[in-house]
C-alpha positions as CSV (number, residue, x, y, z in Angstrom):
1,X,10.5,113.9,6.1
2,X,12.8,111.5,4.5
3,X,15.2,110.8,7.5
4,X,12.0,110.4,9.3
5,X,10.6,107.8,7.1
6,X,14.2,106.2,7.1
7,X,14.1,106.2,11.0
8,X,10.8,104.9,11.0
9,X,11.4,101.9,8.1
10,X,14.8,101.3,10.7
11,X,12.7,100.9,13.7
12,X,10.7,98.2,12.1
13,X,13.2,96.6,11.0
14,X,14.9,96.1,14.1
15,X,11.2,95.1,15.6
16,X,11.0,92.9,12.8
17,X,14.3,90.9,13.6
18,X,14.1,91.4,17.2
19,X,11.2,89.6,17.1
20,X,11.7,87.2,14.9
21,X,14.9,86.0,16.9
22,X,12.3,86.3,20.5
23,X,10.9,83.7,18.7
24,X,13.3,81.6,17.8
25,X,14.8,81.6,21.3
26,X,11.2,80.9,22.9
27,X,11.1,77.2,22.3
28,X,14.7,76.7,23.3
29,X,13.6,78.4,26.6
30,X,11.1,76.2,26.8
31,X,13.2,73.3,26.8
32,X,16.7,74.3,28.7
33,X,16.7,73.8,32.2
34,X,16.5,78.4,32.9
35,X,20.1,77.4,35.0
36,X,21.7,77.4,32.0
37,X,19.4,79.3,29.2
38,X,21.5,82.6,29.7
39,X,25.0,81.1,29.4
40,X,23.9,78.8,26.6
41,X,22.3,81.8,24.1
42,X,25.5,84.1,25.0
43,X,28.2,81.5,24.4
44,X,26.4,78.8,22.2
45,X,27.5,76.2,24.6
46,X,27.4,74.9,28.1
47,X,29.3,71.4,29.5
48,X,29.1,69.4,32.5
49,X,31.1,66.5,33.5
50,X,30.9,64.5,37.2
51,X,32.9,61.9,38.3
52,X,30.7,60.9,41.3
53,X,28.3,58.6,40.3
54,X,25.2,60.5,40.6
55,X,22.4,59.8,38.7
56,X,20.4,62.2,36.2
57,X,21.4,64.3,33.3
58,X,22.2,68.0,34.1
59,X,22.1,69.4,30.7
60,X,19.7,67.5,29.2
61,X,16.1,69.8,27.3
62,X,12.9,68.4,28.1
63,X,11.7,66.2,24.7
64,X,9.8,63.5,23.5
65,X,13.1,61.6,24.5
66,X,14.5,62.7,27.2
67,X,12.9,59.5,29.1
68,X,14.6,57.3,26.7
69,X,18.1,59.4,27.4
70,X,17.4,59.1,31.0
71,X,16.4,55.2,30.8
72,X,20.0,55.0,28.9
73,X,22.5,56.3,32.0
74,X,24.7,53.3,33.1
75,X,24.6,51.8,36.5
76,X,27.5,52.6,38.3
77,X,29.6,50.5,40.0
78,X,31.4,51.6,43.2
79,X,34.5,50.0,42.8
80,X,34.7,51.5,39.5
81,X,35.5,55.0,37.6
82,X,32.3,56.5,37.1
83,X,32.2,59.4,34.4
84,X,29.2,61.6,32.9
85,X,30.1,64.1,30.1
86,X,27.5,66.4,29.3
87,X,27.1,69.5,26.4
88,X,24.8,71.5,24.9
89,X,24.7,73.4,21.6
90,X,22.6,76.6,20.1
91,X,23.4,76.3,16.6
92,X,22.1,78.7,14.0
93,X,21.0,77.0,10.8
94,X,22.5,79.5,8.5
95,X,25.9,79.8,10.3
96,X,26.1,75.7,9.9
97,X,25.5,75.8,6.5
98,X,27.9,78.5,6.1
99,X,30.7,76.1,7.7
100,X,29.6,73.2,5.5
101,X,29.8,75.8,2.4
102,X,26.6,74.6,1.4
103,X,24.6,75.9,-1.5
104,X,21.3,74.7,0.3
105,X,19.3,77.2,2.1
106,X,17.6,75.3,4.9
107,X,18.0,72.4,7.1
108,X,15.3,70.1,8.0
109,X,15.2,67.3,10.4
110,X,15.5,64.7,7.4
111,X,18.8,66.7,6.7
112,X,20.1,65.7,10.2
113,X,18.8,62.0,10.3
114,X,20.8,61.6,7.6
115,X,24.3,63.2,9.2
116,X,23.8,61.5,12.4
117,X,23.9,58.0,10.4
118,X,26.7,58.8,7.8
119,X,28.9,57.0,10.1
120,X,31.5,56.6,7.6
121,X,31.8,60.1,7.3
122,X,33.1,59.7,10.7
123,X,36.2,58.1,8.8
124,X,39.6,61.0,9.0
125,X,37.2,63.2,11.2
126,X,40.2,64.9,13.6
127,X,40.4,65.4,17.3
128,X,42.7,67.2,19.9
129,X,45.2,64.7,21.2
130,X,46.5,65.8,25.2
131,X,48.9,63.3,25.1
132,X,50.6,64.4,22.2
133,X,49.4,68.0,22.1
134,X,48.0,68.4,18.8
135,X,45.2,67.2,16.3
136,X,45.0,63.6,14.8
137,X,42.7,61.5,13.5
138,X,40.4,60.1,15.6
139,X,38.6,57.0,13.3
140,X,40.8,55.5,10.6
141,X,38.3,53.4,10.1
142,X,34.5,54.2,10.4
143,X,31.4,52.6,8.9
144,X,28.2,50.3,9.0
145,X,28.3,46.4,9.5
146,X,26.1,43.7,8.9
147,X,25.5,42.7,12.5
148,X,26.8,42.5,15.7
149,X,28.7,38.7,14.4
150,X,29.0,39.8,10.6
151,X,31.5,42.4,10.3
152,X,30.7,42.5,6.8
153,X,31.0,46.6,5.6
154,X,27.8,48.0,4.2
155,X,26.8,51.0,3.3
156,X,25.4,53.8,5.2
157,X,21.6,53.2,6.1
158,X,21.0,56.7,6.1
159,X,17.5,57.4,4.3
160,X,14.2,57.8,4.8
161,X,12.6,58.2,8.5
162,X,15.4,56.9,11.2
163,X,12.8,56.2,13.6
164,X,13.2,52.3,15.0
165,X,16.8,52.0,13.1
166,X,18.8,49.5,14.7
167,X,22.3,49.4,13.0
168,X,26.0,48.7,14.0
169,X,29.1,50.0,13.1
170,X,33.2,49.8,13.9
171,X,35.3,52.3,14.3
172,X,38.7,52.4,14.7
173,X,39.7,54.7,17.3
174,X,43.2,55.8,17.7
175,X,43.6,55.6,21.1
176,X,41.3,52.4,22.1
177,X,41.6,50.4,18.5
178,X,38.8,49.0,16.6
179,X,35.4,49.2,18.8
180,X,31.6,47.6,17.7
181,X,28.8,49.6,18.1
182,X,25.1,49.1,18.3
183,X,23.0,52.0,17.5
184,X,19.7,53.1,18.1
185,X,17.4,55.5,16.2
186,X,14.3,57.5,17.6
187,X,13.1,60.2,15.1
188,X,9.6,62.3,15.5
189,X,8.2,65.4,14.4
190,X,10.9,68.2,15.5
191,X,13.4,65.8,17.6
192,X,15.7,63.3,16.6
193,X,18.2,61.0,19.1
194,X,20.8,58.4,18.6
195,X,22.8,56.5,20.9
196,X,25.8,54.2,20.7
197,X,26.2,51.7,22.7
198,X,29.5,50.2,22.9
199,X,29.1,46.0,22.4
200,X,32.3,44.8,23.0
201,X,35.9,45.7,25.2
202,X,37.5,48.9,25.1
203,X,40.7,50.4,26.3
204,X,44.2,50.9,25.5
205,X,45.8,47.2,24.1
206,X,45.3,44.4,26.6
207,X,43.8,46.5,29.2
208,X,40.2,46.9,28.8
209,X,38.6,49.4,31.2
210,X,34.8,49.3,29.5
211,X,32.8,46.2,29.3
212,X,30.1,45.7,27.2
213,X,27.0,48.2,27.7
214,X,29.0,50.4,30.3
215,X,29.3,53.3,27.8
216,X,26.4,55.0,26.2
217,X,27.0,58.2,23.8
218,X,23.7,59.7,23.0
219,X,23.1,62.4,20.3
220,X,19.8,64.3,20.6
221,X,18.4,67.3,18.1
222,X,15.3,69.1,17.9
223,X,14.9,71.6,15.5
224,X,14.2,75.0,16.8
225,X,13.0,77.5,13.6
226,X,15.9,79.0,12.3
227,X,18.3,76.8,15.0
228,X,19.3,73.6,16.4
229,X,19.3,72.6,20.2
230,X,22.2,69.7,19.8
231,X,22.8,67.9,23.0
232,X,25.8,65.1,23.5
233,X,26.5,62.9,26.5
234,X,28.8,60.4,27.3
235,X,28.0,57.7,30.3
236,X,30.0,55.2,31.4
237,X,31.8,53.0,34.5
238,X,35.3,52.0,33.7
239,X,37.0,48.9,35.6
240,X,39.5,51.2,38.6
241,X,43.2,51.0,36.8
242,X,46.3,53.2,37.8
243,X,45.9,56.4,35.4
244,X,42.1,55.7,34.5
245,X,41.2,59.2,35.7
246,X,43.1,61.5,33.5
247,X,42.9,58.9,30.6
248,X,38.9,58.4,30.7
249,X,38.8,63.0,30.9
250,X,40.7,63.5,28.8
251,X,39.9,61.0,26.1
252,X,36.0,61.4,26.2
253,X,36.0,64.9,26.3
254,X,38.4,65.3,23.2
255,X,36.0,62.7,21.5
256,X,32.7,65.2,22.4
257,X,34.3,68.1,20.7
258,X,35.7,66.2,17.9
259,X,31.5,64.8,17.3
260,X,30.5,68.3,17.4
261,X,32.8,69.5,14.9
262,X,32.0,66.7,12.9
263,X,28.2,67.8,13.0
264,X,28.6,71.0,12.3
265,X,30.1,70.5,9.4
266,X,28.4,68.0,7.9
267,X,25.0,69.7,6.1
């Protein structure tokens, strides 16, 4: 009668978390495009990158802003380098706060809208170099300005609802030196996004291969119960120089990863 009982109590149990994970996993069905739901709940992560110019966002869920993300691509130009980076994350809520050795015990979507505009934790935050084939920092220098003339330093603006925030920051990137940012904030109910939108030159000392506008990172979350859809993309349409290729692929992608690591340790 006992081991019955204990069978019994087991089977519930198991019901109990089987269906409380069903659950969990039904709204990030609801929002992944079903090409990539499977390999994205096995693996945690799925990527996409193109180099043709097409239009559209692959990887992106259906949200309140994925309009705005799909309003954001850059026009390509066909004498350029066109490049599209795509990934998307299934995060678990405890595991994150198990890499962040928190002592909290939940995450909420004020917890995030306050991560995604720490930008000077950003500062020291590593990355994979492939030219030199191992890690270094990415931003020696990262934090919030005064405006797009004022380079003033000011403090995070990182409370509160994000939703309208316009800020701008620098960051000094080892590979493309000190870049200007202008960033945009949409938060509501279960979803937050940010983009960056680069405002000034970049590339590699006097050859600068992104104009202003032509590269757009955008960082979208929606809280999922006990998980986190987290989707990253990086657009842009670099001026056609000997080497571009390889430097804009390898570059960006390194940068992705080294954002998501950043995130998922920051709660």
């Amino acid at each position: 009668m006992k081991k019955l009982l204990v069978s019994v109590m087991s089977l519930i149990t198991a019901a109990f978390v089987f269906a409380e994970g069903s659950a969990g996993n039904a709204k990030v069905k609801q929002l992944v495009n079903p090409a990539y739901y499977d390999k994205l709940i096995a693996e945690g992560i799925v990527t996409e990158k193109r180099m043709d110019g097409s239009e559209g966002f692959l990887l992106l869920p259906e949200t309140i802003y994925s309009e705005d993300v799909k309003a954001s691509m850059v026009k390509k130009d066909s004498k350029n380098f066109p490049y599209t980076y795509e990934s998307l994350y299934f995060l678990n809520k405890k595991d994150l706060l198990a890499k962040s050795n928190s002592s909290d015990t939940e995450i909420t979507m004020e917890d995030v809208a306050r991560v995604v505009r720490s930008v000077s934790k950003m500062q020291g935050m590593k990355y994979y170099s492939t030219t030199h084939k191992k890690e270094m920092v990415l931003y020696s220098k990262a934090y919030m300005i005064a405006g797009p003339k004022d380079k003033t330093k000011i403090e995070d603006q990182n409370t509160g609802n994000a939703d309208g925030q316009i800020s701008y920051c620098i960051q000094h990137d080892n590979s493309f030196g000190l870049n200007t940012y202008k960033l945009y904030y949409f938060q509501k109910d279960d979803s937050l996004l940010c983009r960056f939108e680069i405002i000034d030159k970049m590339g590699i000392g006097p050859f600068k291969a992104i104009y202003p506008s032509q590269m757009i990172i955008n960082i979208l979350v929606v809280d999922c119960g006990d998980d986190l859809l987290l989707y990253l993309s990086t657009d842009l349409d670099a001026v056609r120089f000997p080497g571009i290729k390889k430097q804009i692929t390898n570059s960006m992608e390194s940068r992705m990863d080294a954002v998501y690591k950043w995130f998922i340790t920051q709660f």
